[in-house]
BARO-206449 format. One line per 2 residues: number of its first residue (from 1); for each residue x, y, z of N, C-alpha, C. Coordinates in steps of 0.001 Angstrom, whole numbers, plus 500000, padded with zeros to 6 digits. Example, Ala and Ser with C-alpha at 12.3 -4.5 7.8 and 13.67 -1.06 7.14 Angstrom:
# BARO-206449
1> 513190 494310 507800 512300 495500 507800 513200 496700 507800  512850 497750 507080 513670 498940 507140 512900 500030 507870
//
This chain:
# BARO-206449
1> 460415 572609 922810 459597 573179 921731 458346 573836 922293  457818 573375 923129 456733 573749 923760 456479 574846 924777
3> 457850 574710 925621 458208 576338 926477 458578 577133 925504  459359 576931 923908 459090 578068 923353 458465 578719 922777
5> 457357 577606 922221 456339 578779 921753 455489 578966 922640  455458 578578 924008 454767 578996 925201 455124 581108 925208
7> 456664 580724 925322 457189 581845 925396 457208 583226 924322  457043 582673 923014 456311 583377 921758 454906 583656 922354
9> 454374 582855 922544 452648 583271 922666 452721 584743 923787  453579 584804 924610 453446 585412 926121 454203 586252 925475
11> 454923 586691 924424 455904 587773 924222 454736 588380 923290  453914 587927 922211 453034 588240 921094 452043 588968 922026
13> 451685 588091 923135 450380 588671 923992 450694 590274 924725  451844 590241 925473 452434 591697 925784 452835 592511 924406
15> 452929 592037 923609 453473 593597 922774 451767 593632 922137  450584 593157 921796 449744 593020 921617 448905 594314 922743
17> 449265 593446 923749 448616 594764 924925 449124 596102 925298  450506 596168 924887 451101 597501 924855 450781 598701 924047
19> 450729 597554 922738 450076 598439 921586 448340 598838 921954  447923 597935 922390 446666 598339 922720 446480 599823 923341
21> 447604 599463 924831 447288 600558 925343 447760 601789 924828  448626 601717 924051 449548 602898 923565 448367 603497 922766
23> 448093 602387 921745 446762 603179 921250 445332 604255 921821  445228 603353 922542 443931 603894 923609 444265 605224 924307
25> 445565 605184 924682 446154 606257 925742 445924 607613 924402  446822 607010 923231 446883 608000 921979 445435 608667 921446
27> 444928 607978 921670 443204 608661 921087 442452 608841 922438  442771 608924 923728 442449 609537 924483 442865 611036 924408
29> 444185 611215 924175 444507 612293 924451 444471 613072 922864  444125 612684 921949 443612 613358 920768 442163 613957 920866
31> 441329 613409 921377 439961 613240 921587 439891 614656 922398  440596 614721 923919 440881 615700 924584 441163 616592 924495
33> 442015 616989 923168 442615 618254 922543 441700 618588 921396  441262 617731 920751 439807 618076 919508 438700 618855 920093
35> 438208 617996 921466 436735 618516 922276 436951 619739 922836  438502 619827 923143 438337 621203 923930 438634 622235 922980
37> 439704 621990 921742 439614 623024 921105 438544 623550 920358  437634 622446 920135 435974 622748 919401 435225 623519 920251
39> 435174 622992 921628 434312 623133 922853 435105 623576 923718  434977 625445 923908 436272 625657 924627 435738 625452 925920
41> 433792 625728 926141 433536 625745 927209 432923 624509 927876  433278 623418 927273 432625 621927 927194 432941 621155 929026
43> 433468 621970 929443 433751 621503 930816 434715 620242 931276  434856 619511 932256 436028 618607 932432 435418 617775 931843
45> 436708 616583 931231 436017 615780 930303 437258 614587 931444  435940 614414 931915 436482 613554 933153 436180 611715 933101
47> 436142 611488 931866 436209 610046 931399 436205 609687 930110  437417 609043 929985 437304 608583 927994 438028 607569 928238
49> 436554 606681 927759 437211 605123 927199 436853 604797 926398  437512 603703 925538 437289 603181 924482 436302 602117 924621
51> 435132 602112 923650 433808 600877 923569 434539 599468 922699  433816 598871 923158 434123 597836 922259 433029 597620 920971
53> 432040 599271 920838 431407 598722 919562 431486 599847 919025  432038 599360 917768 431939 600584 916417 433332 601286 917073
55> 434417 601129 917146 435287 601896 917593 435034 603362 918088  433576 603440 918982 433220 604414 919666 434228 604581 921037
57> 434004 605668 921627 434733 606215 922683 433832 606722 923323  433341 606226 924911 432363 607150 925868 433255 608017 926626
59> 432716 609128 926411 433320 610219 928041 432200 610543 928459  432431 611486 929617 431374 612173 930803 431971 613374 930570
61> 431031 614164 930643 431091 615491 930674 430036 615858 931853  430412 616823 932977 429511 617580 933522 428607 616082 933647
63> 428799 615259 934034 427601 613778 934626 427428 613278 933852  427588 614182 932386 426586 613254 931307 427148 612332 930522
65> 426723 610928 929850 427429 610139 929346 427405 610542 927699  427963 610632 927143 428348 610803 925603 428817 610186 925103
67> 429015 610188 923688 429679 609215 923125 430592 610365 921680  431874 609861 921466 432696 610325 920189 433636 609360 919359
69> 433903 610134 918470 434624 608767 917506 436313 609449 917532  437181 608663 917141 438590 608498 917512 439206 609618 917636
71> 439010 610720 916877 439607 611759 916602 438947 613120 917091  437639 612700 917948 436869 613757 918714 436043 614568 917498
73> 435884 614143 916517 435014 614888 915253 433895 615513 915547  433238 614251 916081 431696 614582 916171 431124 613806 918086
75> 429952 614524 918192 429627 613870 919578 428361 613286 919170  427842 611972 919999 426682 611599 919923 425981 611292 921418
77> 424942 612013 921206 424240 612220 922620 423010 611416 922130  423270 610084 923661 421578 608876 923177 422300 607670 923660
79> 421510 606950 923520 421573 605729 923902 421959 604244 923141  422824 603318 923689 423435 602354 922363 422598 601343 922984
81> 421606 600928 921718 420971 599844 921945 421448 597959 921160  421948 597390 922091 422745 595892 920788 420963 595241 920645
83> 421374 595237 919641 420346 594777 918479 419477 593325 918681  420319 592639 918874 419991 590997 919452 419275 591056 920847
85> 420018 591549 921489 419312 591439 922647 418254 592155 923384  418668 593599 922862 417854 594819 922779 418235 595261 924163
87> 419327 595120 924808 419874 595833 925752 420229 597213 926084  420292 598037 926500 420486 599594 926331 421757 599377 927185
89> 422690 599469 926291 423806 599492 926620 424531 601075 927628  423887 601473 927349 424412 602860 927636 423356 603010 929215
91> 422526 602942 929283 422187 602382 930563 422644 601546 931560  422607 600528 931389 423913 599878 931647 425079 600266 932280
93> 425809 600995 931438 426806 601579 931575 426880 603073 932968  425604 603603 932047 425104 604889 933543 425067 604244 934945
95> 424436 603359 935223 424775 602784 936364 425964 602498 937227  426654 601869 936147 428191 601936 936856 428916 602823 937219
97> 428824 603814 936067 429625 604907 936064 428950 605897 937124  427874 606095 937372 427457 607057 938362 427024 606250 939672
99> 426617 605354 939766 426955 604352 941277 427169 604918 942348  426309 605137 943418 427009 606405 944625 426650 604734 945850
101> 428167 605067 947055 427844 604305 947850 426926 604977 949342  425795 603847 949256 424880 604487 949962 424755 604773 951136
103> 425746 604169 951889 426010 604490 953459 427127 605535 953672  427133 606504 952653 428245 607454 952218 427406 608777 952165
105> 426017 609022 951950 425219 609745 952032 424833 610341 953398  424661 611885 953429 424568 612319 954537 423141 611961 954935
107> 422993 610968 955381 421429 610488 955767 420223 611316 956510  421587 612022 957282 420991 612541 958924 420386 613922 958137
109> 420472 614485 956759 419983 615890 956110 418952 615493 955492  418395 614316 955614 417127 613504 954983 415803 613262 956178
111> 414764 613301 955800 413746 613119 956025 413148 611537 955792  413715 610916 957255 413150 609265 956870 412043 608471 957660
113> 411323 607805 956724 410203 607478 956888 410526 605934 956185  410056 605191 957310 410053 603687 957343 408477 602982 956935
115> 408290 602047 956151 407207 601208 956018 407698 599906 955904  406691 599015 956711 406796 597789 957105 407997 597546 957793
117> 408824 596557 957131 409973 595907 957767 411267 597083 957474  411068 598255 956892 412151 598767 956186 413452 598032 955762
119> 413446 597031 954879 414675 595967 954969 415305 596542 954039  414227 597012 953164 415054 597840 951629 415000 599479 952092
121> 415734 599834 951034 416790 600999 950893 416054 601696 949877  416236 603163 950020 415799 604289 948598 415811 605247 949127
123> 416728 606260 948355 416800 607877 949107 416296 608257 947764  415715 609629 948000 415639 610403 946548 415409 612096 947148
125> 415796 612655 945710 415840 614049 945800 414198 614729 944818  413074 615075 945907 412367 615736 945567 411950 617338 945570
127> 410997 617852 945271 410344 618653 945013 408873 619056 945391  408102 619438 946274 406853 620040 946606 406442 620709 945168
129> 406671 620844 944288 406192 621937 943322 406291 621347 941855  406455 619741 941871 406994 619248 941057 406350 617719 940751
131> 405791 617968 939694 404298 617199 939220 404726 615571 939547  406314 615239 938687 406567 614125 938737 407047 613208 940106
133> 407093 614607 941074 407450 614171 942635 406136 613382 943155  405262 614095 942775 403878 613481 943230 403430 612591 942794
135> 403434 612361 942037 403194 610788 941136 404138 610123 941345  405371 610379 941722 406509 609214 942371 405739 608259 943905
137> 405104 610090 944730 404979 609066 946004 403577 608635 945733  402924 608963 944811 401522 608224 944646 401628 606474 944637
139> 403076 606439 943956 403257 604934 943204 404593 604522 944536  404743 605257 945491 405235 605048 946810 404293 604343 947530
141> 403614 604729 947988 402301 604199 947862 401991 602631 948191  402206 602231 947186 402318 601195 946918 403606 600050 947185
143> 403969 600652 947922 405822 600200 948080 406121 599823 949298  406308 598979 950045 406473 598942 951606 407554 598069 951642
145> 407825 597833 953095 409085 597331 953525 410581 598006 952770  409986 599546 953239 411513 599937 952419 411872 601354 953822
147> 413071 601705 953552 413353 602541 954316 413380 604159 953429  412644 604890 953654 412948 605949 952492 413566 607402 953109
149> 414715 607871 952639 415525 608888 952718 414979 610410 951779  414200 610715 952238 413626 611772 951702 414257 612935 951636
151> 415227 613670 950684 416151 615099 950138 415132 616175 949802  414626 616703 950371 413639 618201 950114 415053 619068 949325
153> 414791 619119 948059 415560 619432 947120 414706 621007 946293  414132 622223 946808 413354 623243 946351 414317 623847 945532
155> 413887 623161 944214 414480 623869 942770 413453 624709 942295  411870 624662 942523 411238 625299 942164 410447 626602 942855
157> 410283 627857 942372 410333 628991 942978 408815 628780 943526  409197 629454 945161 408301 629045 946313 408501 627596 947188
159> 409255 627105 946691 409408 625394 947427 410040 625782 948541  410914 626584 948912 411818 626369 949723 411177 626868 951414
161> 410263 627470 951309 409004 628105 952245 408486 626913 952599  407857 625699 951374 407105 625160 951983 407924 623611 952430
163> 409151 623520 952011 410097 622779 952291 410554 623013 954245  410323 624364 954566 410752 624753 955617 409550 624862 956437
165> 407986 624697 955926 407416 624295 956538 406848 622717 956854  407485 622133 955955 407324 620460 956160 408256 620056 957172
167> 409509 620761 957070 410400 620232 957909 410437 620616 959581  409615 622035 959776 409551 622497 961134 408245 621959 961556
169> 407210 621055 960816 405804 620438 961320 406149 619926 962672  405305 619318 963313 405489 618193 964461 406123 617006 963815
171> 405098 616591 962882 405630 615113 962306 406066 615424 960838  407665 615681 960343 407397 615997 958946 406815 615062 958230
173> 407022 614230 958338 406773 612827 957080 405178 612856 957103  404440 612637 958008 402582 613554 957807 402865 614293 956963
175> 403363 615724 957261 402933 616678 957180 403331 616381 955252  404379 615946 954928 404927 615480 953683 404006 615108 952862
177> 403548 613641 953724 402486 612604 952806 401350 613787 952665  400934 614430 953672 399697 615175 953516 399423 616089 952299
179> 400733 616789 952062 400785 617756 950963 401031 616726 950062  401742 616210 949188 402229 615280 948452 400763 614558 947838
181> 400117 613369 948670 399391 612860 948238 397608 613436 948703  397538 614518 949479 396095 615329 949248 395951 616647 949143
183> 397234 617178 949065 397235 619045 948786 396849 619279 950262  397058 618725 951214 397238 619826 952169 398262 620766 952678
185> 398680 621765 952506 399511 622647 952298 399784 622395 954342  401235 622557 954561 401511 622897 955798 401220 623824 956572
187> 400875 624169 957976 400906 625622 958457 402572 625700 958516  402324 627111 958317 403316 628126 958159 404253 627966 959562
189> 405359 627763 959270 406284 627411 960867 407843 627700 960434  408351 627920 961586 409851 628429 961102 410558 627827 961943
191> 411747 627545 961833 412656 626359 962721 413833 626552 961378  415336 625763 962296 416311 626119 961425 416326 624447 960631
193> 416362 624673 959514 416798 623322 958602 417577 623089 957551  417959 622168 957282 419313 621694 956464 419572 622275 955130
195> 418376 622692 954426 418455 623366 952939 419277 623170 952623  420368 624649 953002 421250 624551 951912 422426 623734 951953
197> 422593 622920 952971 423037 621517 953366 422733 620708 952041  421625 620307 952121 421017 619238 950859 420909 620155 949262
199> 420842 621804 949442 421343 621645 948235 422415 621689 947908  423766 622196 948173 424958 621879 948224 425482 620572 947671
201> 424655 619251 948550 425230 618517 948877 424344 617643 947149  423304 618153 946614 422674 618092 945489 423388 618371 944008
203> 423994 619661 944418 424994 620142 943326 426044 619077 943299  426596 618752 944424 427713 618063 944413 427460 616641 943212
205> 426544 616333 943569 425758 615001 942834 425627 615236 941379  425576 616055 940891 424917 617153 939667 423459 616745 939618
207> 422623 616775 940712 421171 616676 940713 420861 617753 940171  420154 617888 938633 419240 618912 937997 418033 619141 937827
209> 417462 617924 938130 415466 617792 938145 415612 616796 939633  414321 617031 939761 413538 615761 940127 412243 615049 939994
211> 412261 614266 940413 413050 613343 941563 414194 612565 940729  415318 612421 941707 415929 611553 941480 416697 610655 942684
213> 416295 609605 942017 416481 608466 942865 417983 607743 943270  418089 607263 944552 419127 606097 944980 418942 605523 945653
215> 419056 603949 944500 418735 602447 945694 419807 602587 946370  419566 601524 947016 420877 601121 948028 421972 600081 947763
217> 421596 600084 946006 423051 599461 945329 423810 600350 945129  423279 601496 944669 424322 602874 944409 423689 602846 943307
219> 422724 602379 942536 422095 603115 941569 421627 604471 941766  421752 605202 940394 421259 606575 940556 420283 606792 939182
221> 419345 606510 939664 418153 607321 938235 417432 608006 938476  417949 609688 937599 416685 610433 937608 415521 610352 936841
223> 414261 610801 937472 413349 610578 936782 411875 609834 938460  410792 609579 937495 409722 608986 938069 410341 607595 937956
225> 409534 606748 938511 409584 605365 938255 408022 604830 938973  407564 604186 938033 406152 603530 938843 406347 602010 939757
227> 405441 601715 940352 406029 601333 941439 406737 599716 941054  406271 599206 940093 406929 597824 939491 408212 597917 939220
229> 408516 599024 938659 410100 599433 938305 410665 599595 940122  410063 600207 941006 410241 600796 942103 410892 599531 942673
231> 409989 598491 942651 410337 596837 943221 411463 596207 942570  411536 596165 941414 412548 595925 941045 414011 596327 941447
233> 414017 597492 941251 415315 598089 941560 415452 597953 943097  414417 598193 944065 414592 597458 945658 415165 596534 945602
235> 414958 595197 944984 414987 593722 945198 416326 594107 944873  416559 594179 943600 418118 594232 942962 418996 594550 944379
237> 418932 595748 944812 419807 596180 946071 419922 594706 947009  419365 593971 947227 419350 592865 947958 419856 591644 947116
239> 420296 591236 946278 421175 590360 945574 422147 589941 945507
//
């Protein structure tokens, strides 16, 4: 009696999960044919899964995380916050889904500069011309025992001159901190450097502003971060 409804339970549980997936697979590929026929130019829609809240569905488009409902109707661009806990779910989620492994990075097209013990990890993609770059390393600053991978990333018109003069200095990382945290502008110097190496290798990433950051968990957040957030996300990499 007992191996058979062992054997009921295990037959209920597979056709249970079949249907699941049959389902999921089915409004994947509805979703896919709605977005693109709405959105002819909506780009690869290179992830759709089903949430477990509100019978939402996240995809990625072009990096970005989105959200749609079963039949691809409507899109919602933002963030899912659960209520109880006040978690940002969708954060959360960005992490995983964009996660880069960090010893996978072309290091050697970076500009690195060690403080203290360098035990921790952080590459990021900046900007000379770019307000929130400077207030990143202001609150750098404040940050030691880390190893930092510096991406001279000149999205902004004129950077790429003075990107090529930070990098042909004697010492770039001076010559870096110097401009960065007191406006001293580099002398003018020419030498061959990685540019369009790192931007290439930027696009590849879909880096669109900066700064944007990667610990050495494979987190990826663009944006500033002040330096408490900065520690945090260090430590995390070490866990």
């Amino acid at each position: 009696m007992k191996r058979s409804t062992a054997r009921s339970l295990l037959k209920c549980a597979s056709i249970f999960l079949f249907a699941w997936a049959f389902t999921a697979s089915a409004g994947e590929t509805e979703i896919r044919k709605s977005l693109q026929s709405k959105f002819p130019n909506i780009g690869a829609l290179e992830h759709i899964v089903k949430t477990h809240y509100s019978g939402l569905y996240e995809i990625v488009v072009d990096g970005q995380l989105l959200y749609t409902d079963e039949k691809g109707e409507y899109l919602f661009d933002g963030s899912i916050i659960e209520a109880k806990s006040r978690r940002n779910l969708s954060d959360e989620r960005r992490k995983k889904l964009f996660a880069i492994e960090f010893e996978k990075l072309p290091l050697d097209l970076a500009v690195k500069k060690v403080k203290g013990s360098g035990k921790r990890k952080m590459a990021y993609f900046t900007d000379p011309n770019c307000s929130y770059c400077k207030r990143l390393e202001k609150e750098l600053v404040n940050v030691t025992d880390v190893t930092l991978y510096i991406f001279m990333y000149p999205i902004f018109q004129g950077s790429d001159e003075i990107v090529r003069n930070v990098r042909c200095a004697k010492d770039p990382v001076k010559a870096w901190d110097d401009l960065m945290l007191a406006g001293i502008a580099p002398a003018s110097a020419n030498c061959e450097v990685p540019t369009d190496k790192v931007m290439a290798f930027g696009r590849k990433l879909r880096v669109s502003g900066t700064p944007n950051l990667i610990f050495g968990n494979g987190t990826q957040l663009p944006g500033y971060l002040p330096a408490a957030e900065l520690e945090k996300n260090l430590n995390d990499t070490n866990k």
